[in-house]
PDB file with one MODEL, atoms N, CA, C and O in Angstrom:
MODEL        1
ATOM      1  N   UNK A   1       8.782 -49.846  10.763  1.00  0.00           N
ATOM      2  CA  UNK A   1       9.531 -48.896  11.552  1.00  0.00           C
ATOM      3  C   UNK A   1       9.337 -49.132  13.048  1.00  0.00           C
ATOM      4  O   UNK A   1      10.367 -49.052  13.718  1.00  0.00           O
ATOM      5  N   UNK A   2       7.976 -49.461  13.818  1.00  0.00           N
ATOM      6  CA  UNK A   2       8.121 -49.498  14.673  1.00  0.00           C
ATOM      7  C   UNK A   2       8.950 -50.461  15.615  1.00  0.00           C
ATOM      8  O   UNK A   2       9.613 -50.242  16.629  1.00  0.00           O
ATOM      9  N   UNK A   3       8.600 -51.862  14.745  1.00  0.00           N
ATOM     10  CA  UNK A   3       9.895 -53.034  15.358  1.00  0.00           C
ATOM     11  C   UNK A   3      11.200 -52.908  15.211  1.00  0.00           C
ATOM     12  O   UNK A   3      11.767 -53.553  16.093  1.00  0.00           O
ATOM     13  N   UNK A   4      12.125 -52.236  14.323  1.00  0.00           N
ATOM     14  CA  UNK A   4      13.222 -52.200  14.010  1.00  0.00           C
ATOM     15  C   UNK A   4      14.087 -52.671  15.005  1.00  0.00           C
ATOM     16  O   UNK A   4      13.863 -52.343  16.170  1.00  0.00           O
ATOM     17  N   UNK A   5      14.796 -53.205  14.802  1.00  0.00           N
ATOM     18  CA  UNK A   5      15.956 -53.415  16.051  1.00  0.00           C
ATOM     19  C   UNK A   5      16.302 -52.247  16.509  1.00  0.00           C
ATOM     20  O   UNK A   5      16.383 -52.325  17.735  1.00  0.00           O
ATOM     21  N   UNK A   6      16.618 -50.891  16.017  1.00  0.00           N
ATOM     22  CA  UNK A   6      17.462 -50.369  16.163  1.00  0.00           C
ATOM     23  C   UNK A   6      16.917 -49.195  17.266  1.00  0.00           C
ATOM     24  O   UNK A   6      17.664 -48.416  17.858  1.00  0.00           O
ATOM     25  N   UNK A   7      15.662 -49.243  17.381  1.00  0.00           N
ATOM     26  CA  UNK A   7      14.685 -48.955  18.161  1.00  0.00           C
ATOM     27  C   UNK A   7      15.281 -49.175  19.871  1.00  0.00           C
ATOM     28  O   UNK A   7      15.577 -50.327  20.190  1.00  0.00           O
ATOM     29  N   UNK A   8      15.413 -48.239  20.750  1.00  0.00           N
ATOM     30  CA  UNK A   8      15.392 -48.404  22.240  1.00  0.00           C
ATOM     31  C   UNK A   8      13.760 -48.294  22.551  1.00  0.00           C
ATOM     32  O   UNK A   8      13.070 -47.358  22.149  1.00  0.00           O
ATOM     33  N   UNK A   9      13.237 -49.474  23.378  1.00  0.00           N
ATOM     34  CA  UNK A   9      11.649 -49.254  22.928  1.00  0.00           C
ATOM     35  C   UNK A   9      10.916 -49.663  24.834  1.00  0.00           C
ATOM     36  O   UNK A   9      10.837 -50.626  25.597  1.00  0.00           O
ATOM     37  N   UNK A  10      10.611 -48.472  24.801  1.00  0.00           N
ATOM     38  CA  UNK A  10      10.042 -48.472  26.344  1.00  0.00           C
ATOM     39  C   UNK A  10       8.268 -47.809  26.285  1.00  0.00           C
ATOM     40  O   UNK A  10       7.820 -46.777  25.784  1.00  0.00           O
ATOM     41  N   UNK A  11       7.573 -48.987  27.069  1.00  0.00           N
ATOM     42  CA  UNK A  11       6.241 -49.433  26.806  1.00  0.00           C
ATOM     43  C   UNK A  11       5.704 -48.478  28.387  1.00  0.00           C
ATOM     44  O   UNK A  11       6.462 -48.461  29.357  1.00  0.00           O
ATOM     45  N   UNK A  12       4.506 -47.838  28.414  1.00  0.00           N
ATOM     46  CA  UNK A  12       4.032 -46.931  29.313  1.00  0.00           C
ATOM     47  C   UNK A  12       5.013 -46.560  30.476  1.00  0.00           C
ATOM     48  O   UNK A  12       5.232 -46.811  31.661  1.00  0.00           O
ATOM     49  N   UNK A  13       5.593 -45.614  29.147  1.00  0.00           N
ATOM     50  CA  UNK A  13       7.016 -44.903  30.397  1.00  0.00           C
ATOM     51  C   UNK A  13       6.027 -43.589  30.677  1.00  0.00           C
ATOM     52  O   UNK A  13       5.056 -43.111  30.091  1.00  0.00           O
ATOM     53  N   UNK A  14       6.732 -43.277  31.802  1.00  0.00           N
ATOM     54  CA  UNK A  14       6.222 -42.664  32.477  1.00  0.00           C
ATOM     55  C   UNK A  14       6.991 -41.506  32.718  1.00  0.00           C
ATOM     56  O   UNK A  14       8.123 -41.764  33.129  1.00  0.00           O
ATOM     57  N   UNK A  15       6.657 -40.011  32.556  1.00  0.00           N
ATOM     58  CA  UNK A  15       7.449 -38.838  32.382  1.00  0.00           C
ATOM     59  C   UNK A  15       6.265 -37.570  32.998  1.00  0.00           C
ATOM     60  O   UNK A  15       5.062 -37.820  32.912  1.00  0.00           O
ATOM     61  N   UNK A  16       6.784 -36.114  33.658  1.00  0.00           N
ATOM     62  CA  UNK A  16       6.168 -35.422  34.765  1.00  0.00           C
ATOM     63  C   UNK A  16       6.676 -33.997  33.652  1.00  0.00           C
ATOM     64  O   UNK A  16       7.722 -33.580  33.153  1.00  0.00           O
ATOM     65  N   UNK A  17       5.646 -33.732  33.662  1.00  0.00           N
ATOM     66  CA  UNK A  17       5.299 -32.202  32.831  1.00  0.00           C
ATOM     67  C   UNK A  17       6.256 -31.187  34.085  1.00  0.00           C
ATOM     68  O   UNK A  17       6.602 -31.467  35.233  1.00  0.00           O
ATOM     69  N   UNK A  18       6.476 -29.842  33.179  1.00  0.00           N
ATOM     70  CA  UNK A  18       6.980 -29.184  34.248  1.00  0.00           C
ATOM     71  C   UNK A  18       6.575 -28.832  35.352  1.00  0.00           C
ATOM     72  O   UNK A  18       7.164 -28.662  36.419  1.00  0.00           O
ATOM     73  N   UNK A  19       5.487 -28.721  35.040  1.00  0.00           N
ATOM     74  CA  UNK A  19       4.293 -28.456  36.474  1.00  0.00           C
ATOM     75  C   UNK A  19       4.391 -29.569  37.895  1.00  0.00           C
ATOM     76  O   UNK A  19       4.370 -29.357  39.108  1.00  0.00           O
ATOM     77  N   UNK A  20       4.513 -30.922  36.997  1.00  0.00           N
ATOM     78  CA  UNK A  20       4.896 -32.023  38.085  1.00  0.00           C
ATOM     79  C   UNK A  20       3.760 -33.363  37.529  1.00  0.00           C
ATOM     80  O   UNK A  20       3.702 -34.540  37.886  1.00  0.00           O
ATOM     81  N   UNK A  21       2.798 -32.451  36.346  1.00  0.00           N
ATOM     82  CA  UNK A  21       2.061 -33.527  36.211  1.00  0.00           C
ATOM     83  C   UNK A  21       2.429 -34.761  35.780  1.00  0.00           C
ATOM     84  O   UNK A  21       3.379 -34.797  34.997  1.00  0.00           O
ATOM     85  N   UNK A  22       1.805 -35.991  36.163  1.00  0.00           N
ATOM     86  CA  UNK A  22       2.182 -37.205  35.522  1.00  0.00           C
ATOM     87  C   UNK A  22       1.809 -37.966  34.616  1.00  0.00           C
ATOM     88  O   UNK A  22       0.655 -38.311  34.868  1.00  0.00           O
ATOM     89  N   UNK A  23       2.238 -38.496  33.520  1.00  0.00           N
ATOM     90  CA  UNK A  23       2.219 -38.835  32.345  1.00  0.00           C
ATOM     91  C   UNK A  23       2.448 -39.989  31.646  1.00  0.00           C
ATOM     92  O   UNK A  23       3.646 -40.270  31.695  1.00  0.00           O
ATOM     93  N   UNK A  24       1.620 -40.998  30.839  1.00  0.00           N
ATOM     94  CA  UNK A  24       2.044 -42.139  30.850  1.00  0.00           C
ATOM     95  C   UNK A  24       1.942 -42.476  29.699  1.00  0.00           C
ATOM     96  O   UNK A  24       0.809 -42.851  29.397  1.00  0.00           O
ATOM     97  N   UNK A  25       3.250 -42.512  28.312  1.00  0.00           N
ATOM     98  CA  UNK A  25       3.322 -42.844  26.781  1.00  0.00           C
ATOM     99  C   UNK A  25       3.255 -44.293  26.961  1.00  0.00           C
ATOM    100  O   UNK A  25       3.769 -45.145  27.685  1.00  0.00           O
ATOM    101  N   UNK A  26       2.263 -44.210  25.836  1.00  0.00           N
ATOM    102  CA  UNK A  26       2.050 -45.738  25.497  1.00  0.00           C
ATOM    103  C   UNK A  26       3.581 -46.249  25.146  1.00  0.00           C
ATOM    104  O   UNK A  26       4.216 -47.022  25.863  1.00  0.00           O
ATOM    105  N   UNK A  27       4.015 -45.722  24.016  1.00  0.00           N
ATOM    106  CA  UNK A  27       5.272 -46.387  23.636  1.00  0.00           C
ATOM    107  C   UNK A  27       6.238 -45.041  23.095  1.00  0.00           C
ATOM    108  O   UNK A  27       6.092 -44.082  22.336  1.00  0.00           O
ATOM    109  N   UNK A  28       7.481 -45.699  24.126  1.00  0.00           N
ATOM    110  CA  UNK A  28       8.595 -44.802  23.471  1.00  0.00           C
ATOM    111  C   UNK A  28       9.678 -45.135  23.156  1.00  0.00           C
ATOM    112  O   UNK A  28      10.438 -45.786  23.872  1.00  0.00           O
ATOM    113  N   UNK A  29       9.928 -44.712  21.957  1.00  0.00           N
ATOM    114  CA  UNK A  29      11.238 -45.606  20.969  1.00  0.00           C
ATOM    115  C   UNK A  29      12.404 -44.517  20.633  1.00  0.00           C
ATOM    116  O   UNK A  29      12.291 -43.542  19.889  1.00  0.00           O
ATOM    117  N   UNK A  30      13.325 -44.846  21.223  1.00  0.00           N
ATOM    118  CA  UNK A  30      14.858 -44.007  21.018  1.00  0.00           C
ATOM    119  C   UNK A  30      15.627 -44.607  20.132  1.00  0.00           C
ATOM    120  O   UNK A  30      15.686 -45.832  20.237  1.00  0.00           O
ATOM    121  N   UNK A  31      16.341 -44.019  19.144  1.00  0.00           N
ATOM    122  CA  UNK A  31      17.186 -44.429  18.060  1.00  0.00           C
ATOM    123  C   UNK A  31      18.637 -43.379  18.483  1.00  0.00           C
ATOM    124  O   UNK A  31      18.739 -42.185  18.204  1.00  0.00           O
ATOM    125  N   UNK A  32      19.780 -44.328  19.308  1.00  0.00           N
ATOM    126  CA  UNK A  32      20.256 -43.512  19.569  1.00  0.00           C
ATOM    127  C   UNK A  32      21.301 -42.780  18.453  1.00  0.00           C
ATOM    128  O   UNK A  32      21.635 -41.595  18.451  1.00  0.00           O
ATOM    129  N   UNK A  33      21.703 -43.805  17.534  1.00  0.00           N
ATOM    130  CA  UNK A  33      22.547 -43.262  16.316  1.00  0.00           C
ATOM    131  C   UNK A  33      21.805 -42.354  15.231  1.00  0.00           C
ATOM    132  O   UNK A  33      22.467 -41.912  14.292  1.00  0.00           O
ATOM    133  N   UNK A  34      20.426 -42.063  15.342  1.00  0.00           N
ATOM    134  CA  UNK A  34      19.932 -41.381  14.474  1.00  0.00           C
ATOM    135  C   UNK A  34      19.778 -40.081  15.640  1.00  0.00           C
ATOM    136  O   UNK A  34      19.675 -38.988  15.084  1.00  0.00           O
ATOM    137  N   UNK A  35      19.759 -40.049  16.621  1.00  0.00           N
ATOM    138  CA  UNK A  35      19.329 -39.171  17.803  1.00  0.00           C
ATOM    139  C   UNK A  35      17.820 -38.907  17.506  1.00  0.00           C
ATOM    140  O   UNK A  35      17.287 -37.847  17.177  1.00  0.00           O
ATOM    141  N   UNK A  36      17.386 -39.874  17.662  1.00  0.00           N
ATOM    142  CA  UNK A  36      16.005 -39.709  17.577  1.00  0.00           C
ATOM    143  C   UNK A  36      14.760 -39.993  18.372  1.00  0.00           C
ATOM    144  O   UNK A  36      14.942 -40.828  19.258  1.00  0.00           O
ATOM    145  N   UNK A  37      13.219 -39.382  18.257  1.00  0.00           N
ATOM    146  CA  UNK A  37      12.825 -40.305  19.657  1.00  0.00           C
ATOM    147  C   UNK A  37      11.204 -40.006  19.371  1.00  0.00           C
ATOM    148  O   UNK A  37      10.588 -38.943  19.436  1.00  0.00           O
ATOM    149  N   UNK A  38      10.750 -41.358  19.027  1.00  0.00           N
ATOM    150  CA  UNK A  38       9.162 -41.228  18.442  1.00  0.00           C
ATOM    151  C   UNK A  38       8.168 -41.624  19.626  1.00  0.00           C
ATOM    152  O   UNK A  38       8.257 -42.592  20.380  1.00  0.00           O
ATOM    153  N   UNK A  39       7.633 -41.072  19.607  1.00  0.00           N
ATOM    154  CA  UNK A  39       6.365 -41.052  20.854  1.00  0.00           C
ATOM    155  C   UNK A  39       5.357 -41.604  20.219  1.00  0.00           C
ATOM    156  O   UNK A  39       4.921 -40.872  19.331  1.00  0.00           O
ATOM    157  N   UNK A  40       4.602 -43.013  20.373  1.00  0.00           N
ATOM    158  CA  UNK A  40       3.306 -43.123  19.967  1.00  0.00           C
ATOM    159  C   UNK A  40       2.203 -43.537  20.868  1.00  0.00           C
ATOM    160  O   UNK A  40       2.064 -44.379  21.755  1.00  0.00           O
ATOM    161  N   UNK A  41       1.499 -42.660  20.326  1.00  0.00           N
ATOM    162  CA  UNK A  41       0.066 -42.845  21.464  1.00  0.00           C
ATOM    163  C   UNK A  41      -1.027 -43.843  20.357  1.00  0.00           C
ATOM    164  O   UNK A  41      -1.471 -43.489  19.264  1.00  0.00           O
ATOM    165  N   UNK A  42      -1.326 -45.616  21.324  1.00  0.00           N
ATOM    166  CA  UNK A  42      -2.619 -45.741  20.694  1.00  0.00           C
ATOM    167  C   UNK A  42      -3.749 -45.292  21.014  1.00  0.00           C
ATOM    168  O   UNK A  42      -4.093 -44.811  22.094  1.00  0.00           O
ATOM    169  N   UNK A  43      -4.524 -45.490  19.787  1.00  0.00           N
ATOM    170  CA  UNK A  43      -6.101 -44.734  19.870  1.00  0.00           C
ATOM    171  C   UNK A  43      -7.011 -45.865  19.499  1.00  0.00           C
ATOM    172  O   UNK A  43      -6.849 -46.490  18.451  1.00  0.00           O
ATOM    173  N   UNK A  44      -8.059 -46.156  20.436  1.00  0.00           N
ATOM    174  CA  UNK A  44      -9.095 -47.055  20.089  1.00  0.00           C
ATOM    175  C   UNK A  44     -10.135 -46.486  19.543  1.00  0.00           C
ATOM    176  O   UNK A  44     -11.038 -47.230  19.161  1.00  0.00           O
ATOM    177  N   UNK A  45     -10.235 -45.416  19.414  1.00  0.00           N
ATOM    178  CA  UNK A  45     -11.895 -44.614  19.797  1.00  0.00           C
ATOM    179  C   UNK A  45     -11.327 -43.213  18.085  1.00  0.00           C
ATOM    180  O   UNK A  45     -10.409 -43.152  17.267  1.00  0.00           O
ATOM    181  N   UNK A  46     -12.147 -42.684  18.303  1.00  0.00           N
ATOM    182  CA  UNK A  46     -12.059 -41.565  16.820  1.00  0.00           C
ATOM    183  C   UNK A  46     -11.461 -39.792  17.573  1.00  0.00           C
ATOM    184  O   UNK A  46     -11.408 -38.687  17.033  1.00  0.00           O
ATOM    185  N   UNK A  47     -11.171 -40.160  18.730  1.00  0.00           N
ATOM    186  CA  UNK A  47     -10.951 -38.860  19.541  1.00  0.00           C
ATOM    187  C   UNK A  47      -9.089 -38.880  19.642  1.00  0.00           C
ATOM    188  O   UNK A  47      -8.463 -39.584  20.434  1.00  0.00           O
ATOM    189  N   UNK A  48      -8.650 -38.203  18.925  1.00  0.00           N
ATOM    190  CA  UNK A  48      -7.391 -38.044  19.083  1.00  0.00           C
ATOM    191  C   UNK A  48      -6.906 -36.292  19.587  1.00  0.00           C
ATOM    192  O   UNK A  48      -7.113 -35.332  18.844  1.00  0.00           O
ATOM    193  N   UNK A  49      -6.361 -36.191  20.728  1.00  0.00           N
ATOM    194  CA  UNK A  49      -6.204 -35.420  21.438  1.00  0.00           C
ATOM    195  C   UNK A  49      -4.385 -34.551  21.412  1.00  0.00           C
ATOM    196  O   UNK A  49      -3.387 -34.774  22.097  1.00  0.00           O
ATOM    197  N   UNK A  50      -4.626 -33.630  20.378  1.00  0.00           N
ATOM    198  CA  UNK A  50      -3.613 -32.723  19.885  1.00  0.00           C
ATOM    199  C   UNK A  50      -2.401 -32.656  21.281  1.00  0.00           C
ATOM    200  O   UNK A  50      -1.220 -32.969  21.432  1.00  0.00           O
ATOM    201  N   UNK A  51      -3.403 -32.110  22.056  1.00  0.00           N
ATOM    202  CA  UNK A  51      -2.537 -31.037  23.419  1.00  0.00           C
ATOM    203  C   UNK A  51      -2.026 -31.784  24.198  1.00  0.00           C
ATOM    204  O   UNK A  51      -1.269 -31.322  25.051  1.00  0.00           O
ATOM    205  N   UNK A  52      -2.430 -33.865  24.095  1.00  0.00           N
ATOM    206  CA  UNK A  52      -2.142 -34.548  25.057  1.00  0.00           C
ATOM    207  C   UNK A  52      -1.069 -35.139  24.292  1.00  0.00           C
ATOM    208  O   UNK A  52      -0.536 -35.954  25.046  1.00  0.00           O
ATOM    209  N   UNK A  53      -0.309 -35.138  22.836  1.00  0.00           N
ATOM    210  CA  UNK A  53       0.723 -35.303  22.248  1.00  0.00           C
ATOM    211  C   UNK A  53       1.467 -34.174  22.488  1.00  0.00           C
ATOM    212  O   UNK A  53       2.558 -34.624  22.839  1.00  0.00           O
ATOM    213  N   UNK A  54       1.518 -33.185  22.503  1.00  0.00           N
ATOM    214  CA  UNK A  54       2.077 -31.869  22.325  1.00  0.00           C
ATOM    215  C   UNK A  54       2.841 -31.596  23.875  1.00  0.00           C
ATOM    216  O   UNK A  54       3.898 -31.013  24.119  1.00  0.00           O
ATOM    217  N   UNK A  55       1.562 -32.464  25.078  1.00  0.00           N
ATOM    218  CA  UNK A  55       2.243 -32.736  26.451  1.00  0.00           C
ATOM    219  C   UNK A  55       3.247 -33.502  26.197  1.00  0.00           C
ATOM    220  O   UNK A  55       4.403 -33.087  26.281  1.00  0.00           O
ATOM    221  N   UNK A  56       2.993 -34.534  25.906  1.00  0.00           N
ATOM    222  CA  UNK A  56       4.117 -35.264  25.453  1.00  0.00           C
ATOM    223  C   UNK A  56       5.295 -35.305  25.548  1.00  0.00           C
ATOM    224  O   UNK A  56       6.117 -35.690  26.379  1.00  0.00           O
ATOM    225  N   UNK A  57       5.287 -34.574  23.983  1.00  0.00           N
ATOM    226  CA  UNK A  57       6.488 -33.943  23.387  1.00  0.00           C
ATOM    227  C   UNK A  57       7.271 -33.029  24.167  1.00  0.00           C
ATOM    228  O   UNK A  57       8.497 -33.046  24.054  1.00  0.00           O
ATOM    229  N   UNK A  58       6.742 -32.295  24.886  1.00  0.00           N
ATOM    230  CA  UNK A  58       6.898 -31.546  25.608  1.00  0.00           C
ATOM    231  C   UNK A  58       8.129 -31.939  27.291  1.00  0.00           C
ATOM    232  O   UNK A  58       9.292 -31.720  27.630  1.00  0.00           O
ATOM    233  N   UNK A  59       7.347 -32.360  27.644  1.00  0.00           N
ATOM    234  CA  UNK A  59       7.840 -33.544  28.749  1.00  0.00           C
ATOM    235  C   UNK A  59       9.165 -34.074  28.560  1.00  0.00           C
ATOM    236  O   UNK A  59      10.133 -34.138  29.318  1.00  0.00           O
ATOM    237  N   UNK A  60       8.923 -34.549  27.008  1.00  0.00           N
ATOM    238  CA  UNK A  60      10.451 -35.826  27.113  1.00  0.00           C
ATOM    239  C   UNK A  60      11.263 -34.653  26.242  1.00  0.00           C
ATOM    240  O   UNK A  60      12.483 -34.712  26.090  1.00  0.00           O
ATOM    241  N   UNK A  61      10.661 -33.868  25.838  1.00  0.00           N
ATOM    242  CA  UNK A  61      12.345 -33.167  25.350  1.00  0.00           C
ATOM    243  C   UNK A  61      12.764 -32.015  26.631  1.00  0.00           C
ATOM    244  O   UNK A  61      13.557 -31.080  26.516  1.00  0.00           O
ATOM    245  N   UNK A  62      12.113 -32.332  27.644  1.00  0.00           N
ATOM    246  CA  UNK A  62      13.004 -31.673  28.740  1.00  0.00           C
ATOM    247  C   UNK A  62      13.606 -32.474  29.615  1.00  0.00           C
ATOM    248  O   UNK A  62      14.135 -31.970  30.605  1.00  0.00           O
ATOM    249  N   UNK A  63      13.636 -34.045  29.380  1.00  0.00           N
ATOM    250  CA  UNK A  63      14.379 -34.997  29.542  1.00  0.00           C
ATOM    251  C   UNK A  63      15.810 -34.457  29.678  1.00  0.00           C
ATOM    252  O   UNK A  63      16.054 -34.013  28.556  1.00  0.00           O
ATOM    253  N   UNK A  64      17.239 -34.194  30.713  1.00  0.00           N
ATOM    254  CA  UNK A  64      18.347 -33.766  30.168  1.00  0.00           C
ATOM    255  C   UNK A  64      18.994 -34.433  29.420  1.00  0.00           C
ATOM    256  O   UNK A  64      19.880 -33.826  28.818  1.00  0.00           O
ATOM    257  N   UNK A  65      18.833 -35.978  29.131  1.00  0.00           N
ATOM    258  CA  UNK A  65      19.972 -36.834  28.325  1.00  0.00           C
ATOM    259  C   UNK A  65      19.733 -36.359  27.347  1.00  0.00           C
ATOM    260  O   UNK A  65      20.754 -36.046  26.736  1.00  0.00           O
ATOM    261  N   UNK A  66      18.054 -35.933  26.424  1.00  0.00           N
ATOM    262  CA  UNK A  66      17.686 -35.885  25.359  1.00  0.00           C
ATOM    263  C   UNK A  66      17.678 -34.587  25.189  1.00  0.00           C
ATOM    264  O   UNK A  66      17.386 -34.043  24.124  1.00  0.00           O
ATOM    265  N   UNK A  67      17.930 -34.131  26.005  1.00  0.00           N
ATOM    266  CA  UNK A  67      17.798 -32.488  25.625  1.00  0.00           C
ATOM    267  C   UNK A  67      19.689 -32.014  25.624  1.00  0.00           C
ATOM    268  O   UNK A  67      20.087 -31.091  24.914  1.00  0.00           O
ATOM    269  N   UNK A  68      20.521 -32.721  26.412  1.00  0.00           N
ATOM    270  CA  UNK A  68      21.969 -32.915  25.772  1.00  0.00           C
ATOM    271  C   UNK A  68      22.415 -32.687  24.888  1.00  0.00           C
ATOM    272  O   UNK A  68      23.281 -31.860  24.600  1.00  0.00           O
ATOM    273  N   UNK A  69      21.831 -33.461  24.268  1.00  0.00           N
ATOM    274  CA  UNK A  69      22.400 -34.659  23.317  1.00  0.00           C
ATOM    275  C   UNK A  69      21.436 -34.535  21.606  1.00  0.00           C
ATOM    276  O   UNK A  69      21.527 -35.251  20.609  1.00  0.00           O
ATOM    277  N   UNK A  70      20.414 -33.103  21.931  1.00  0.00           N
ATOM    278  CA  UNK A  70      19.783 -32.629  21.300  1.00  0.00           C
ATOM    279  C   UNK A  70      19.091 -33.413  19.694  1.00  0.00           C
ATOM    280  O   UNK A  70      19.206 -33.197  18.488  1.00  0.00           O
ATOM    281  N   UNK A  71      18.362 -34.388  20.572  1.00  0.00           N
ATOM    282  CA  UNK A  71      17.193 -35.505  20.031  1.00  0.00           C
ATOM    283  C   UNK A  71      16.530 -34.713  19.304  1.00  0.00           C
ATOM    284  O   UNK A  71      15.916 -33.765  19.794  1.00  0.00           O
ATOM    285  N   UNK A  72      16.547 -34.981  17.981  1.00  0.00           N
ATOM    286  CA  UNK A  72      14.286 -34.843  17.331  1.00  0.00           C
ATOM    287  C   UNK A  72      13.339 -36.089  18.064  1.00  0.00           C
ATOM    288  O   UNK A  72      13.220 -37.314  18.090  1.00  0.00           O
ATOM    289  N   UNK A  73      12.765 -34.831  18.635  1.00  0.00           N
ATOM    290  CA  UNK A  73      11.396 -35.858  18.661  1.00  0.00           C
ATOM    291  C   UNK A  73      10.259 -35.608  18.118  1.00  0.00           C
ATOM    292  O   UNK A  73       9.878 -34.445  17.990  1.00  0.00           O
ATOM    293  N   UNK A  74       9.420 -36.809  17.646  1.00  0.00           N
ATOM    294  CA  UNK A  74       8.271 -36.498  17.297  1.00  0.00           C
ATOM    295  C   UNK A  74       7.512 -37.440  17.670  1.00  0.00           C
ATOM    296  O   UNK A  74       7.942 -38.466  18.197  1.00  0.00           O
ATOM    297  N   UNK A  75       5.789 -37.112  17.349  1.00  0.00           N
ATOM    298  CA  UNK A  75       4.851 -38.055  17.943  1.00  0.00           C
ATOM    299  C   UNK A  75       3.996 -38.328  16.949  1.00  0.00           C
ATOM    300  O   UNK A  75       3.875 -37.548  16.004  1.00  0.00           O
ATOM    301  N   UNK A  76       3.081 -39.822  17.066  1.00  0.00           N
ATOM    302  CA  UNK A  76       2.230 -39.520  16.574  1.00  0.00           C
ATOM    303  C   UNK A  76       1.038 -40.779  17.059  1.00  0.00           C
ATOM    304  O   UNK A  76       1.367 -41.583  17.931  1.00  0.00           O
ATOM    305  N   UNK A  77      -0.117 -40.842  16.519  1.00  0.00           N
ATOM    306  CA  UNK A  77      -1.320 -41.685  16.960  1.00  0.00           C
ATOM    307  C   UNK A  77      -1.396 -42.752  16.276  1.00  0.00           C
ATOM    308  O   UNK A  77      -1.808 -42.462  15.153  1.00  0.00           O
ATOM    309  N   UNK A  78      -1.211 -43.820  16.383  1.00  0.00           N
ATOM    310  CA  UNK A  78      -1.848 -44.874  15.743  1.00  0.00           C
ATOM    311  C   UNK A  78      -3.273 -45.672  16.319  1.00  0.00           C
ATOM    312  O   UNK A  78      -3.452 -45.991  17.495  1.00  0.00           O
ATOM    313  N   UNK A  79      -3.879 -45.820  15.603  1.00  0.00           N
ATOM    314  CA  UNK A  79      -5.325 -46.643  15.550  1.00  0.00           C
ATOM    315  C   UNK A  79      -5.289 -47.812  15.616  1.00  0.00           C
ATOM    316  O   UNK A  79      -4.814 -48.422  14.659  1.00  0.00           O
ATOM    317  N   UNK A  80      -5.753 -48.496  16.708  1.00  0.00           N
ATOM    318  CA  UNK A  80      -6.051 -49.826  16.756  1.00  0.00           C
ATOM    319  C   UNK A  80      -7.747 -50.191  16.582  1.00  0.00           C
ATOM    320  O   UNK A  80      -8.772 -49.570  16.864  1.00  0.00           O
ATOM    321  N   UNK A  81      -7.487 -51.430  16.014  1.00  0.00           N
ATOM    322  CA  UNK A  81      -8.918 -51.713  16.052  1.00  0.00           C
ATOM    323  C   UNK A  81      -8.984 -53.164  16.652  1.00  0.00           C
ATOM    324  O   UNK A  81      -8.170 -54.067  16.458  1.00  0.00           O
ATOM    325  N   UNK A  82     -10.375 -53.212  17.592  1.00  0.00           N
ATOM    326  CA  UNK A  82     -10.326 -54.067  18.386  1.00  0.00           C
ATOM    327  C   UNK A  82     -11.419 -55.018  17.680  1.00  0.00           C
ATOM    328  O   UNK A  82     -12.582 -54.617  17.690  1.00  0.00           O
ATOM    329  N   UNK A  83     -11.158 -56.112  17.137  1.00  0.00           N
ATOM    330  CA  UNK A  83     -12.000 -56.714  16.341  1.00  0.00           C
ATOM    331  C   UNK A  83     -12.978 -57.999  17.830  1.00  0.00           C
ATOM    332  O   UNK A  83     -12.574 -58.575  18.841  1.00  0.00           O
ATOM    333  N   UNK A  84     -14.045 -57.914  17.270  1.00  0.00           N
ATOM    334  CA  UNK A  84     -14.924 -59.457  17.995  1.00  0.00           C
ATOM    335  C   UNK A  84     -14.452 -60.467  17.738  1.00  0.00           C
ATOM    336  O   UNK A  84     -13.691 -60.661  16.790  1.00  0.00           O
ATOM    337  N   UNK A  85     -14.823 -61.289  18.543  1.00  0.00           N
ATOM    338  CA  UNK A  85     -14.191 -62.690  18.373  1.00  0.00           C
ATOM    339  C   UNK A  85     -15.508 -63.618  18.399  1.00  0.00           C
ATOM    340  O   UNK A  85     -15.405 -64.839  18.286  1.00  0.00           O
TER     341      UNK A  85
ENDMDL
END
């Protein structure tokens, strides 16, 4: 899912909470024929942080194109693991 072609796929975009704060998604992928729009945050570490997805989410659905045009979005964490070499 995440490679799909069909994926619009923008790498530490950058989006400002209402407050003005600033914000930087690892990866964000728009599907515009599904109207869709997945937020994923990687995680190296075992600390995954609810309120800093929920900012998120938050943020880009007050986006006006996406808030238009009335997108699902959702988010979620994926785990990387950083192996030795």
């Amino acid at each position: 899912m995440l490679f799909r072609s069909r994926w619009h796929v923008f790498t530490e975009f950058t989006v400002f909470t209402a407050a003005g704060r600033e914000l930087r998604i690892d990866r964000l992928m728009i599907d515009e024929a599904a109207k869709a729009v997945e937020i994923i945050d990687y995680k190296t570490g075992e600390t995954y942080a609810e309120e800093q997805m929920e900012m998120y989410v938050a943020a880009v659905a007050d986006l006006p194109w996406l808030k238009e045009n009335t997108y699902s979005i959702h988010g979620r964490f994926i785990e990387i693991h950083v192996l030795d070499q």
